[in-house]
N, C-alpha and C positions, 0 to 999 in steps of 0.2 A: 339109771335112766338118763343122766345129764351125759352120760357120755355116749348113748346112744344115740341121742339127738346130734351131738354133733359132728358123729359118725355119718349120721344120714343130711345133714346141713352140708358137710363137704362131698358128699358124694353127689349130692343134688346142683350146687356150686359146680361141677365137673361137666356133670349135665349138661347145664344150661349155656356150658364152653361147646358143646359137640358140633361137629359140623352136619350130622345128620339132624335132620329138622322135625324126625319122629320122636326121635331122643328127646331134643329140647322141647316139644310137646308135653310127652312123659313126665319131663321134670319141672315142668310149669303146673301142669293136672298132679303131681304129688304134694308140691309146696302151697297149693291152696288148699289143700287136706291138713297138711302138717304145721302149717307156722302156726305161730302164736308171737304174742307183744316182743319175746327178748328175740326170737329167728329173724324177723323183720330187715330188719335193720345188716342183716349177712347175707341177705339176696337181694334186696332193694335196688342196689345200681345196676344190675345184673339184668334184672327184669326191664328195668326202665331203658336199659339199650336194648332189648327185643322189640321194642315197639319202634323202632327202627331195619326188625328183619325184611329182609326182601321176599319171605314164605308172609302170604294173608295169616294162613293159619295159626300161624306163632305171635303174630303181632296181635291176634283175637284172644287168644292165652295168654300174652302178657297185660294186656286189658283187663283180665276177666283177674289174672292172678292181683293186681293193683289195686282191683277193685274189693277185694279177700282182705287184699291188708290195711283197706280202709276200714271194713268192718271189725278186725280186729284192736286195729292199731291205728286210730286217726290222724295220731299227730304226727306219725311216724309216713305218710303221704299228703300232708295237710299242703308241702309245699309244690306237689305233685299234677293239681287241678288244670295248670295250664296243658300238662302233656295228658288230660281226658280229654280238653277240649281240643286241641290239634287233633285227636284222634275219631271225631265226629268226623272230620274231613277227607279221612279218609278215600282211597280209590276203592275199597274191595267192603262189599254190603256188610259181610259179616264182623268185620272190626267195627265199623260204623254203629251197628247194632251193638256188640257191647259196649262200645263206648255212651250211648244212649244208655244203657240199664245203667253202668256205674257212676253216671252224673243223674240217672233218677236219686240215686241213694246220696248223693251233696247237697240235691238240692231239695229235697223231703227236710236237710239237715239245717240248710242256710240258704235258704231261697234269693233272699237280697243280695246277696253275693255274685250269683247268676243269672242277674235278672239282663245282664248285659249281652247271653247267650240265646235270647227270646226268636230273634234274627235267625241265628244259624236252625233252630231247632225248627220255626216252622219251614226255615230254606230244605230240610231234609225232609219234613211231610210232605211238603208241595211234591219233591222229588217223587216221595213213595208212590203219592194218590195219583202222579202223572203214567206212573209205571213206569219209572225208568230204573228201577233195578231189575236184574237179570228177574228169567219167567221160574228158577227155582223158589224164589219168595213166594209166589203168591199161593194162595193156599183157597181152592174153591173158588176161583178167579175174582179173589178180593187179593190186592197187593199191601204183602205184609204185613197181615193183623197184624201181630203181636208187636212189630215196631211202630205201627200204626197207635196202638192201645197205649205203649210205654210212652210215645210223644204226648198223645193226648193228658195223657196224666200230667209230666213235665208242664206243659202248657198252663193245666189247671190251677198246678202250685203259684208260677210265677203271675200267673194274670190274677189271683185270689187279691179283693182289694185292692188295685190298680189300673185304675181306668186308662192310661197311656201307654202300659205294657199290652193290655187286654186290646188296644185297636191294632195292635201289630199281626195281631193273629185272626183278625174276625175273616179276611177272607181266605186266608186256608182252611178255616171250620168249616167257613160254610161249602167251599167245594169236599171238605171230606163228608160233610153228611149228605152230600146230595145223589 
C-alpha cells in the first residue's frame, strides 16, 4: 500500500508539471481526494505555485486543494495564510470565492488572527451586493448567494464581541439587507 501511494504521489507530481491545464486540474481534484498528513508535504510547493497559473481555473483548484490540506494537515499550511489572503484579491470571481470558503475554515479556527482582514472581506461584499461580478453568479437575480452567505458568516465570527471591528461592517449589512 505504501508503495502505491507513492506511485500515485509521483505521478500526480508529474501532473501538476503538465502543460495542459485539464491535466493539472485532474491532478489537483485527485490530491485533494488522496492526501493525507505524511503526502502533504510532496505536493505543497507545487500547488502553492499554481496559484500563480495564468488559467482561473487551476488557480481556483489550487485554492480549494490548500485548503484540503489545511483540513488535513494544519500545520503543514499554517505558514500559508498570507497566499489565502492574496488570493481574495483576486481578478477572476471564482478563485475569490474559494478563497473566501478556505479563510471561513481559519477563521472559524483563530478569528483574532484575521481580524485584520475585516476590510477586505466586507470590500468584496460591497462588491457582490453592487453587482459587479460577472451575471453568471447570480442566481434568481440575487448576486451570489452563496458568497453572499459565506462572507456574511465570516463577518459574524470576527465582529462576535467587538464593538470596533463590528462598525467596520454596519454599512455593508445594512445595504445587503436592504
Amino acid at each position: 500500500n505504501h508503495d502505491l501511494i507513492i506511485l500515485i504521489v509521483n505521478t500526480v507530481q508529474q501532473d501538476l508539471r503538465s502543460d495542459d491545464y485539464l491535466v493539472v486540474c485532474a491532478a489537483l481534484t485527485t490530491i485533494t481526494e488522496l492526501v493525507n498528513e505524511d503526502t502533504v508535504p510532496a505536493v505543497l510547493p507545487q500547488v502553492v505555485d499554481l496559484l500563480m497559473h495564468s488559467v482561473s481555473h487551476v488557480r481556483k483548484k489550487a485554492v480549494m486543494a490548500l485548503a484540503r490540506f489545511y483540513q488535513k494537515s494544519p500545520q503543514s499550511v499554517s505558514h500559508l495564510h498570507g497566499k489565502f489572503r492574496e488570493m481574495i484579491c483576486d481578478k477572476d470571481p471564482s478563485v475569490m470565492s474559494a478563497a473566501v470558503c478556505a479563510l471561513y475554515e481559519l477563521i472559524s479556527t483563530d478569528p483574532t488572527a484575521h481580524k485584520n482582514l475585516t476590510s477586505s472581506f466586507v470590500s468584496v461584499l460591497k462588491q457582490v451586493i453592487d453587482r459587479r461580478l460577472p451575471k453568471a453568479y447570480e442566481y434568481h437575480k440575487t448576486p451570489a448567494p452563496f458568497v453572499q452567505i459565506k462572507l456574511l458568516k465570516i463577518l459574524a465570527i470576527l465582529g462576535a464581541h467587538d464593538q470596533e471591528t463590528s462598525s467596520e461592517m454596519y454599512s455593508v449589512l445594512e445595504d445587503t439587507l436592504a
